[in-house]
Structures are given as structure tokens and as C-alpha cells.
C-alpha positions in Angstrom: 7.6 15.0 -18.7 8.7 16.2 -15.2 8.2 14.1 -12.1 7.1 15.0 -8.7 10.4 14.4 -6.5 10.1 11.3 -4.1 10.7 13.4 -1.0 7.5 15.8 -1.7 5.6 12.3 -2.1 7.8 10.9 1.4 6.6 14.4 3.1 3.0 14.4 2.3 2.3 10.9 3.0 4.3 11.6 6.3 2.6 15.1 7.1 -1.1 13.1 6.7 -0.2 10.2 8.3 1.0 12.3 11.7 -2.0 14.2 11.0 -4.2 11.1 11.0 -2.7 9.3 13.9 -3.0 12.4 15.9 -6.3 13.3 15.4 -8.3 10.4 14.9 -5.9 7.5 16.5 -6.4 3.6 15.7 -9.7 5.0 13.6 -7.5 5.9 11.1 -7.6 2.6 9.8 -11.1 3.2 8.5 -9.5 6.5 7.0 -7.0 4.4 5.4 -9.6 1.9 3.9 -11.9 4.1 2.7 -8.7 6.1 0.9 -7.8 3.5 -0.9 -11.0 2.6 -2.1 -11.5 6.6 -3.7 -8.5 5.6 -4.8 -9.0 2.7 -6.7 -11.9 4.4 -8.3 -10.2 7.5 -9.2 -7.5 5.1 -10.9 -10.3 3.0 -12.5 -12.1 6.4 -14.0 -8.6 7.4 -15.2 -8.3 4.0 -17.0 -5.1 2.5 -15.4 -7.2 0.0 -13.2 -9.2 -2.5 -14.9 -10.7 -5.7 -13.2 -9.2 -9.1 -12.0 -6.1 -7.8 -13.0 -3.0 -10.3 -12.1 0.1 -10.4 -10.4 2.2 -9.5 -13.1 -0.2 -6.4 -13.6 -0.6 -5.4 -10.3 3.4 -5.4 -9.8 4.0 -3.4 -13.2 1.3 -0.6 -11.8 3.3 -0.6 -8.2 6.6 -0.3 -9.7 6.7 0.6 -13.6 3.4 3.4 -13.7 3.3 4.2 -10.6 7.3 4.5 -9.6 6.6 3.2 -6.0 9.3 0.3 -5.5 12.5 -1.2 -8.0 10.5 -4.3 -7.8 7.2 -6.4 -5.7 7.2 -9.7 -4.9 3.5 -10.8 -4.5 3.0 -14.7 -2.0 -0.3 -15.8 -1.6 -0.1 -18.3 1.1 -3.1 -20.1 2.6 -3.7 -17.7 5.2 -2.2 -14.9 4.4 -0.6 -12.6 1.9 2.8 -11.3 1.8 4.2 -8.1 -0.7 7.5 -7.5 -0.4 8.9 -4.4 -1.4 12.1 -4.0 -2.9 14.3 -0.9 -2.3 10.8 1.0 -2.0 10.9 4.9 -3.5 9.1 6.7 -0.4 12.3 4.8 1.9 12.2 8.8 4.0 8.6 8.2 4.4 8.8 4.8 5.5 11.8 4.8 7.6 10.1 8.0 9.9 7.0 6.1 10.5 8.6 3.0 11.1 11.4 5.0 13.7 8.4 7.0 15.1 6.0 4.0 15.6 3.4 5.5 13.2 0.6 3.3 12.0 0.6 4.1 8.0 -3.1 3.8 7.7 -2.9 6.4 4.5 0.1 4.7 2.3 0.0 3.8 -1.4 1.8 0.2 -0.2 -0.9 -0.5 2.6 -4.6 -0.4 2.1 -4.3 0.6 -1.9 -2.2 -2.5 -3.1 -4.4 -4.9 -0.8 -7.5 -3.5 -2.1 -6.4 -4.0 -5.5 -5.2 -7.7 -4.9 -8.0 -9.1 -3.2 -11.0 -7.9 -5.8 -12.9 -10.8 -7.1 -10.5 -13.2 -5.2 -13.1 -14.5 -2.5 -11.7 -12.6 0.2 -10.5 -9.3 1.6 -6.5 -8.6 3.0 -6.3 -7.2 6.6 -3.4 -5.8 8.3 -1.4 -7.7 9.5 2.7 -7.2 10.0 5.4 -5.2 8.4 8.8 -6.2 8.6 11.7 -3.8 7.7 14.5 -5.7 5.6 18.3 -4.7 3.9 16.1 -4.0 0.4 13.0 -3.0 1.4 9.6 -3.7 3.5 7.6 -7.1 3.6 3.7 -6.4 4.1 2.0 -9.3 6.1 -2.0 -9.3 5.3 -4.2 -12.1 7.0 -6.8 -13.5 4.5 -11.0 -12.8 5.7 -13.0 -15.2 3.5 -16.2 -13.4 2.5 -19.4 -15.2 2.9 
């Protein structure tokens, strides 16, 4: 089975993210959102998502099916949530935004692995904080309890 090549993946996720930021600015985040969710249900027509799914799940979709990261370390503190991303395989992608001050609103790490953690779990994940590491990326999401 051939693979798409990382850097085609690092380029496009680059090339809409630029895109994004400089035509639609901080409403991008919306974009991004709404991505993930066509996403999610794209994935759950395909039959690779399936409800409630756990950590163990969620981290085998990131980094076995999906080929995004060596490894992801899911911590669900009390008011937030923290992935960390180990030796991530979009690093080109991640390392421009991050140089260039980019706001990845369209990412596979962002929007679409929040998305998928917080169904059925009483809240929803916002944005938070990324912090760059030696092996990878930690994604910082603040908890929203849902009425």
C-alpha cells in the first residue's frame, strides 16, 4: 500500500492554515471547529470512529491508523486537558506555524483530537496553550462544562 509522504501532509496543512489566517483572521477558529467536526463524521461514515471511544482508542487512531505522532499521552486534569505529542509526524508543519506565529485553527492535533475526546464526557475542550518540547508538542485545552 503506498503512503502519502509526511511533507505533502506538512505542506497542505501549512498552505490552508496561511490561507486561513490570512483571509479570515482569529475567525478561523470557527473554520477550524466546524473542520473537525466534517471530519469526525466523515471518519464515523468510513467506520474508524465509533462512540465513547477511550484513551487507549483514541491514542491508537492518532498514532497507529492515522500515523500522526510515535506516541500520545492523554491527562485529564480537573480543569483542563493536556495531549502531548511525541516526536509528532507533521514536525515541518508544526515547526513553521509555530516559527511564524500561525494560529493552527485547521490541524489534525487541534480541533479534531479534542472533538473526539470530549463526546459524551459532559463537556467540550477549548484552546488553550501549546508548548513546544525536545520530543514533541503539549496541547493545553480548558474544560467548558455543558449545561
Amino acid at each position: 500500500m503506498r503512503k502519502i509522504d509526511p511533507i505533502f501532509v506538512s505542506a497542505l496543512y501549512y498552505g490552508i492554515n496561511k490561507a486561513v489566517v490570512d483571509i479570515v483572521g482569529t475567525g478561523g477558529q470557527v473554520l477550524g471547529r466546524e473542520s473537525a467536526k466534517e471530519m469526525i463524521s466523515f471518519l464515523k461514515e468510513e467506520g474508524i470512529l465509533k462512540e465513547n471511544m477511550t484513551d487507549r482508542e483514541i491514542r491508537d487512531l492518532f498514532v497507529n491508523l492515522f500515523g500522526l505522532a510515535e506516541d500520545l499521552k492523554i491527562e485529564d486534569r480537573e480543569e483542563e486537558v493536556v495531549f502531548q505529542v511525541i516526536k509528532p509526524t507533521l514536525t515541518p508543519f508544526l515547526e513553521r506555524v509555530m516559527k511564524e506565529r500561525i494560529t493552527p485553527y485547521v490541524c489534525p492535533f487541534m480541533y479534531l483530537l479534542s472533538e473526539i475526546y470530549s463526546q459524551n464526557r459532559g463537556y467540550k475542550l477549548m484552546f488553550k496553550n501549546t508548548v513546544p518540547g525536545k520530543e514533541g508538542v503539549k496541547l493545553i485545552f480548558k474544560k467548558i462544562k455543558l449545561s
